[in-house]
KEDREN-269865 format. One record per residue (C-alpha): residue in three letters; x, y, z. Coordinates in nm, 2 decimals, always signed. Layout:
# residues N
+------+--------+--------+--------+
! resn !     px !     py !     pz !
+------+--------+--------+--------+
!  ala !      X !      Y !      Z !
...
+------+--------+--------+--------+
***
This chain:
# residues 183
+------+--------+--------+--------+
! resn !     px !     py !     pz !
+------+--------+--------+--------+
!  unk !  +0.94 ! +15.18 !  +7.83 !
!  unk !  +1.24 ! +15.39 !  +7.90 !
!  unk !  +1.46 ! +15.52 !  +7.64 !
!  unk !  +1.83 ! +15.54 !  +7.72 !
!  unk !  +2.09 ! +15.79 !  +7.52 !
!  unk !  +2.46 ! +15.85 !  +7.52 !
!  unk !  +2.55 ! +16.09 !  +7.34 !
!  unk !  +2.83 ! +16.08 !  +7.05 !
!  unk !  +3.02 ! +16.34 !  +6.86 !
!  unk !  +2.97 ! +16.34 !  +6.47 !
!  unk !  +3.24 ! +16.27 !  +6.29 !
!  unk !  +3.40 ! +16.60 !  +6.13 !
!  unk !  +3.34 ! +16.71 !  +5.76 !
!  unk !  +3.60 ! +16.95 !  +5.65 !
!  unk !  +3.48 ! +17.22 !  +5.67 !
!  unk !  +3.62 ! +17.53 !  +5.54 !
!  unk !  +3.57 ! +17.81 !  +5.83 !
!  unk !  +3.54 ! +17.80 !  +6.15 !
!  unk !  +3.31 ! +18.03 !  +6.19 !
!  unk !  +3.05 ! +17.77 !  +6.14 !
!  unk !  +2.87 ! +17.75 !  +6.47 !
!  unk !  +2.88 ! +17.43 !  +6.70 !
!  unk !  +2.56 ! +17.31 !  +6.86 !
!  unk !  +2.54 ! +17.13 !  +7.13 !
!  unk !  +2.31 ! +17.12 !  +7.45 !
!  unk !  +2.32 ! +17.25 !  +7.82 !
!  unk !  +2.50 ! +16.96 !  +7.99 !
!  unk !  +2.75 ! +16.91 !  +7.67 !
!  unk !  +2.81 ! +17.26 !  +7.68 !
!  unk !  +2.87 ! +17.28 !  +8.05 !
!  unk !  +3.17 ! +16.98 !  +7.95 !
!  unk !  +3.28 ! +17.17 !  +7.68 !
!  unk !  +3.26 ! +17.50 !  +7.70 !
!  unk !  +3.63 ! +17.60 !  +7.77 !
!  unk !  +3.73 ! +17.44 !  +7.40 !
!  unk !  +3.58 ! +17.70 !  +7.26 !
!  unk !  +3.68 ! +18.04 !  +7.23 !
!  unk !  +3.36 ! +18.18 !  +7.26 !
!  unk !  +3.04 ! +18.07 !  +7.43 !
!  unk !  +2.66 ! +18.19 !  +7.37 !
!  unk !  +2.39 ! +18.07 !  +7.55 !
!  unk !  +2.02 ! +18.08 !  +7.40 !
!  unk !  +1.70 ! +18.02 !  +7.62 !
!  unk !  +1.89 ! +17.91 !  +7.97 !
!  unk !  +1.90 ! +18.17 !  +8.27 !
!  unk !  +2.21 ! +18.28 !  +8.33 !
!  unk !  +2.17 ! +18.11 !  +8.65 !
!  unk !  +2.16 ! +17.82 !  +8.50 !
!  unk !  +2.48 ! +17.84 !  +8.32 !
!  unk !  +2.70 ! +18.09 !  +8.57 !
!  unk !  +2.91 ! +17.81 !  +8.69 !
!  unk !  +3.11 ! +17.78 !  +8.29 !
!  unk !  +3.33 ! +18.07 !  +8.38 !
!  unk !  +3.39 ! +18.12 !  +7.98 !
!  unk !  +3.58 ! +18.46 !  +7.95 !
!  unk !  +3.38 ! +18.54 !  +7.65 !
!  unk !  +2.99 ! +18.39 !  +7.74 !
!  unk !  +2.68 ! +18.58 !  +7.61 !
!  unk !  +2.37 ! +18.47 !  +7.75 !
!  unk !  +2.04 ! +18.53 !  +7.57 !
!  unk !  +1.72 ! +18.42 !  +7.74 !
!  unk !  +1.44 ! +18.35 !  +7.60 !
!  unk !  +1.19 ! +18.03 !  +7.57 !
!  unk !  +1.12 ! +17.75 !  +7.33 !
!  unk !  +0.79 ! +17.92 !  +7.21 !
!  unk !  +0.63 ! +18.00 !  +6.81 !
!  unk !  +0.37 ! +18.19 !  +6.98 !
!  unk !  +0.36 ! +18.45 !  +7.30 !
!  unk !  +0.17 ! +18.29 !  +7.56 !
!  unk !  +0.15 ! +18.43 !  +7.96 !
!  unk !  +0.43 ! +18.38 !  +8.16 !
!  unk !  +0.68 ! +18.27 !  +7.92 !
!  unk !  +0.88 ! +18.46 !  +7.68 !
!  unk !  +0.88 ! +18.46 !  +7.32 !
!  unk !  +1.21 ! +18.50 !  +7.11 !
!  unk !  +1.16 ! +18.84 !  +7.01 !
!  unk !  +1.31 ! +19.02 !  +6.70 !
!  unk !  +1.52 ! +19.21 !  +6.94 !
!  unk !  +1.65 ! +18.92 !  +7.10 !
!  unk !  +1.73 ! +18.74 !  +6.80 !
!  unk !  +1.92 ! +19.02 !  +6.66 !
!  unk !  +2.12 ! +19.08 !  +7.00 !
!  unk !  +2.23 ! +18.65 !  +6.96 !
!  unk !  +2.35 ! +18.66 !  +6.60 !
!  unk !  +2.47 ! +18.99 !  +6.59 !
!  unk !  +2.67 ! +18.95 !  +6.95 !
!  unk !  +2.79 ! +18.56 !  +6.76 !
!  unk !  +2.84 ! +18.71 !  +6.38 !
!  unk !  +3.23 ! +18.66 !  +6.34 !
!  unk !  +3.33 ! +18.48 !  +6.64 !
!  unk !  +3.56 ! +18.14 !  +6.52 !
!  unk !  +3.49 ! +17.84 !  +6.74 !
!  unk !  +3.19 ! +17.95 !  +6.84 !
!  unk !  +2.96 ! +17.71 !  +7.04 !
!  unk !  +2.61 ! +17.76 !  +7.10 !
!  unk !  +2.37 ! +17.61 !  +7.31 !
!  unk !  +2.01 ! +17.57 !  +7.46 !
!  unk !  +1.86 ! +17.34 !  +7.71 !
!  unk !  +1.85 ! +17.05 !  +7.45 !
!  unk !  +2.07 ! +17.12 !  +7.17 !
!  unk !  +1.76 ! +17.12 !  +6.93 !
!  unk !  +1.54 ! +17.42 !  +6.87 !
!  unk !  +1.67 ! +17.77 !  +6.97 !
!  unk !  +2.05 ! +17.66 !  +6.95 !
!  unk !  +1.99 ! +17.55 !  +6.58 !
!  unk !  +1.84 ! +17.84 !  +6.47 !
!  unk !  +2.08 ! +18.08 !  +6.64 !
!  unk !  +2.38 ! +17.89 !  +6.49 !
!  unk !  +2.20 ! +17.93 !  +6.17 !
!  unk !  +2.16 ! +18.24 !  +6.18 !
!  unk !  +2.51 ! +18.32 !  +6.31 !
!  unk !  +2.65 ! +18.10 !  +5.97 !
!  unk !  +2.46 ! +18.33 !  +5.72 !
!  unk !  +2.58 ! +18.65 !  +5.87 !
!  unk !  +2.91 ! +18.48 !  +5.84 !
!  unk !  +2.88 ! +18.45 !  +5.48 !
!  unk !  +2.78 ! +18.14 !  +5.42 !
!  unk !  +2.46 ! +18.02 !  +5.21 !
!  unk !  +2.15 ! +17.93 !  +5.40 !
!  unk !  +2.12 ! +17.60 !  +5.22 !
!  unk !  +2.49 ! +17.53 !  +5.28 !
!  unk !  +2.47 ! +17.67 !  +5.67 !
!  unk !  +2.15 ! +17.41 !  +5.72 !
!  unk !  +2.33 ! +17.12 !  +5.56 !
!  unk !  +2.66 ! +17.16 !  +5.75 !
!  unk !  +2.50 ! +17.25 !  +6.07 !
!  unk !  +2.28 ! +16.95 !  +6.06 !
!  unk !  +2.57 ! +16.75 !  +5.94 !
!  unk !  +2.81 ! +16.82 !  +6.27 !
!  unk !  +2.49 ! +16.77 !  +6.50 !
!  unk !  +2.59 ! +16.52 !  +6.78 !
!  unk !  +2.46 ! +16.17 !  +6.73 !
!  unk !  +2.32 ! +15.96 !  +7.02 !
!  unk !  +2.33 ! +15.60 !  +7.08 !
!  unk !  +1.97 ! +15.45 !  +7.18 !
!  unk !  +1.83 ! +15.19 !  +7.35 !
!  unk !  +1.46 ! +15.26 !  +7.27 !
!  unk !  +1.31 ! +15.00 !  +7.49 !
!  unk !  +1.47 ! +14.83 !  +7.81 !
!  unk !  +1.49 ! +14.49 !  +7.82 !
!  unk !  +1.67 ! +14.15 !  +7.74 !
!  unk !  +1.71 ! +14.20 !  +7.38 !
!  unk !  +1.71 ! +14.58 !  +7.29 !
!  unk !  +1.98 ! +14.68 !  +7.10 !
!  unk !  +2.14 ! +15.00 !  +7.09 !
!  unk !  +2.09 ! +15.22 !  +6.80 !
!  unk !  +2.31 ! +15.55 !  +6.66 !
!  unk !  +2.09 ! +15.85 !  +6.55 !
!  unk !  +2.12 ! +16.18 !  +6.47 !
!  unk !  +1.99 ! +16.44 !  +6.74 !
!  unk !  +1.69 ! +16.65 !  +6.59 !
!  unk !  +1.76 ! +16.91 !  +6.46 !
!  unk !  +1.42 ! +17.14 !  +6.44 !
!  unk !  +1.50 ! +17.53 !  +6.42 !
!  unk !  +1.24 ! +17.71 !  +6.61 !
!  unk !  +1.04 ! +17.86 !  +6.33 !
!  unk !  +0.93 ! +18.22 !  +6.54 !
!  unk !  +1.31 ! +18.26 !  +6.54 !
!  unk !  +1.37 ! +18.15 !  +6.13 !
!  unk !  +1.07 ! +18.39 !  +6.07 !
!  unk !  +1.31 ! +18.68 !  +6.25 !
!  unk !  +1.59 ! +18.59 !  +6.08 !
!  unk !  +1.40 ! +18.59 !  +5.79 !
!  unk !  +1.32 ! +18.97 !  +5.81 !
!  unk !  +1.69 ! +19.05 !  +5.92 !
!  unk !  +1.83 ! +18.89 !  +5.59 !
!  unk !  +1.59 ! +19.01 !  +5.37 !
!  unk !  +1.49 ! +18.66 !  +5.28 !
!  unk !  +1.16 ! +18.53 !  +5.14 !
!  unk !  +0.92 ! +18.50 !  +5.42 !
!  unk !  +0.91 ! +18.17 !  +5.47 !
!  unk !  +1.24 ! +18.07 !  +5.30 !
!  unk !  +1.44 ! +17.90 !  +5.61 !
!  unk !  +1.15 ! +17.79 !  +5.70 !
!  unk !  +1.07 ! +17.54 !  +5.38 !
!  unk !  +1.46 ! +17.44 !  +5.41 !
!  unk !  +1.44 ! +17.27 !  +5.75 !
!  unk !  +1.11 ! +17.14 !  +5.68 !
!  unk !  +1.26 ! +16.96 !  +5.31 !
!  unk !  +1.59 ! +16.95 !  +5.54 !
!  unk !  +1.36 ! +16.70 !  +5.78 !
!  unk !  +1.25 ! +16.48 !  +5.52 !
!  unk !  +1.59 ! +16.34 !  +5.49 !
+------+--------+--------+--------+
***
């Protein structure tokens, strides 16, 4: 069973700043990085993305991780604060991870509260304008392609960071992707 993708832009909501973050992943990003006046990259190595040549390209690494476990490293407070405060009022930003799902979400999230905008709102939009894929979930004679939204799953050890920088509720972004993922 192989499960094929190609991957679709959502169609735009008006949206009334654009200093709402755009998601996307590593290889989208590497396509479209010069339509976006700035660039911030969350988990990837910078040697991983050194070949964008983005005048204005922040890399922040750190892995896909809710826990700290050997050999790998955790998003740390720190590094959370040096993403969203480096991306707080940039317009037509794009931010990006490895798959466009998890640290890249979070980040952008992030990003759209410090930019005024209401967690609740920041989640819906975000989710919203996330890239759509069409599917073929099986190979074969009669599978038929599909369109679905990429997921969208904020990495919660980052939420619970940007938790404590807003002041929030512990657990507050965290209980609006989860009701955010019933949908």
């Amino acid at each position: 069973m192989r499960n094929t993708c190609v991957t679709t832009s959502s169609p735009t909501i008006s949206i009334s700043s654009d200093l709402l973050p755009t998601v996307r992943n590593l290889e989208e990003a590497r396509i479209l990085c010069r339509d976006f006046a700035s660039v911030l990259t969350v988990g990837p190595d910078l040697h991983e993305v050194d070949d964008f040549g983005h005048p204005d390209h922040k890399v922040v690494t750190f892995d896909d991780i809710t826990e700290h476990y050997r050999g790998y490293l955790a998003p740390t407070f720190e590094l959370v604060v040096e993403a969203l405060e480096w991306g707080t009022g940039r317009a037509n930003l794009l931010v990006h991870c490895h798959a466009g799902m998890s640290r890249s979400t979070s980040t952008a999230w992030g990003i759209a509260i410090a930019n005024g905008f209401d967690p609740q709102e920041a989640y819906d939009l975000l989710k919203r304008n996330h890239p759509t894929e069409r599917c073929r979930p099986w190979e074969g004679a009669d599978a038929r392609m599909r369109t679905e939204r990429r997921a969208f799953i904020p990495n919660e050890l980052v939420l619970q960071h940007l938790e404590h920088y807003f002041g929030l509720r512990s657990g507050q972004l965290r209980e609006i992707a989860l009701l955010g993922s019933r949908e």
